[in-house]
N, C-alpha and C positions, 0 to 999 in steps of 0.2 A: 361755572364754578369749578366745574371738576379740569381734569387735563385734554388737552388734544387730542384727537385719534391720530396715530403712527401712521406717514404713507405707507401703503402695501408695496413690499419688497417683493413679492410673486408678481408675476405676470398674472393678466386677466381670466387668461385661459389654465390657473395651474389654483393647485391647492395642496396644501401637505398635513402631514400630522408627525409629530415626535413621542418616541417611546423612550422614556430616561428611567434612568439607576435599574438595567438590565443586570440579574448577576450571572454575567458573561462576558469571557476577556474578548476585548474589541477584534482580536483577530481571527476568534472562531465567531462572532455575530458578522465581520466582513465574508465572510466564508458564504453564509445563506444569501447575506444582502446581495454577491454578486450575479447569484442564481435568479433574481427577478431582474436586476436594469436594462432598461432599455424594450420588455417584454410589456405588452398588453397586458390591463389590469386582469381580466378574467385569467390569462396562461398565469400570470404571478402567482394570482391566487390557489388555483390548481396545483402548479408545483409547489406551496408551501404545502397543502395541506398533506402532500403523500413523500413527503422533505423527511427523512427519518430525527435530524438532529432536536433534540430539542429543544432548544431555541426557535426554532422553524416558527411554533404558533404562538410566539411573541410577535414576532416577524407580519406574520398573517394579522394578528388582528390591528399590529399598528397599519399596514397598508387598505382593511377595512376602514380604517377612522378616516386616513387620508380619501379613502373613495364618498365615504360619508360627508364629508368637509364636502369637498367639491360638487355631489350634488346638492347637499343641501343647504352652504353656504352659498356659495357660487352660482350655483343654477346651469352644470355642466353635464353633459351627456355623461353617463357612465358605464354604456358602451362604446364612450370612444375613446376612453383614458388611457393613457400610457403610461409608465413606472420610469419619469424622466430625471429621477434621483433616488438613491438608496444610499445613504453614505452614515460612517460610524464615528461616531464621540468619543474619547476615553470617560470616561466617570469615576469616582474617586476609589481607593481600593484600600482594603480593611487588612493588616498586618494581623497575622497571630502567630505563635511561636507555637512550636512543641519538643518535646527534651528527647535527646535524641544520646548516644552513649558518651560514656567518658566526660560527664556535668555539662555538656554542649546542645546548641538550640538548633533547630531547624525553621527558617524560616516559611512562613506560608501566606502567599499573598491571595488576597480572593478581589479580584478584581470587578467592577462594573461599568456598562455600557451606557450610552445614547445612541439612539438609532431615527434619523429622521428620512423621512421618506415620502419624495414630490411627485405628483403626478400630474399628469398635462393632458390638456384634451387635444388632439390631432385632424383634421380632416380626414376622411375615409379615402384609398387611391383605389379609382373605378379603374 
């Protein structure tokens, strides 16, 4: 009765999680994100958590959920995961004005993010 399950667009070996309507402009959330890709789930996690920006543990706890997906959906090692995607969304962003001299406006835009973040399990190189 109900709908089909969606083929899985991930590979077997990967799992992800998304972090959406961050309020941070996509180019300072790309700024942390590029600080884990490509690094081991534990080094990732490590350098968000001593990451001064704050955004950082936004960052951290979406790649938590991503580690959690994978093992607990998946059934994937999670000493062996790698940070095989970190990539940013724009999300929609809220105008406000403020009056500013001479009857004139300033505008001020407050932007927000998506943050999705794939992790892959890898063989070990003895």
């Amino acid at each position: 009765m109900g709908k089909e399950a969606r083929e899985r667009v991930l590979g077997d070996n990967e799992a992800k999680a998304v972090a959406r309507n961050l309020r941070v402009s996509p180019q300072k959330l790309n700024l942390v994100a590029q600080t884990i890709r490509g690094k081991k789930a534990e080094d990732a996690l490590v350098s968000l958590t001593f990451n001064n920006r704050r955004i950082a543990q936004d960052v951290k706890k979406a790649l938590q959920s991503a580690i959690a997906n994978a093992e607990n959906n998946h059934q994937l090692d999670p000493d062996l995961l790698v940070v095989k995607e970190a990539y940013v969304g724009k999300g929609l962003v809220m105008k406000r004005w403020r009056a500013r001299a001479r009857g004139r406006i300033g505008r001020i835009m407050k932007p927000f993010s998506h943050l999705t973040v794939v992790v892959a399990e890898v063989e070990e190189a003895n």
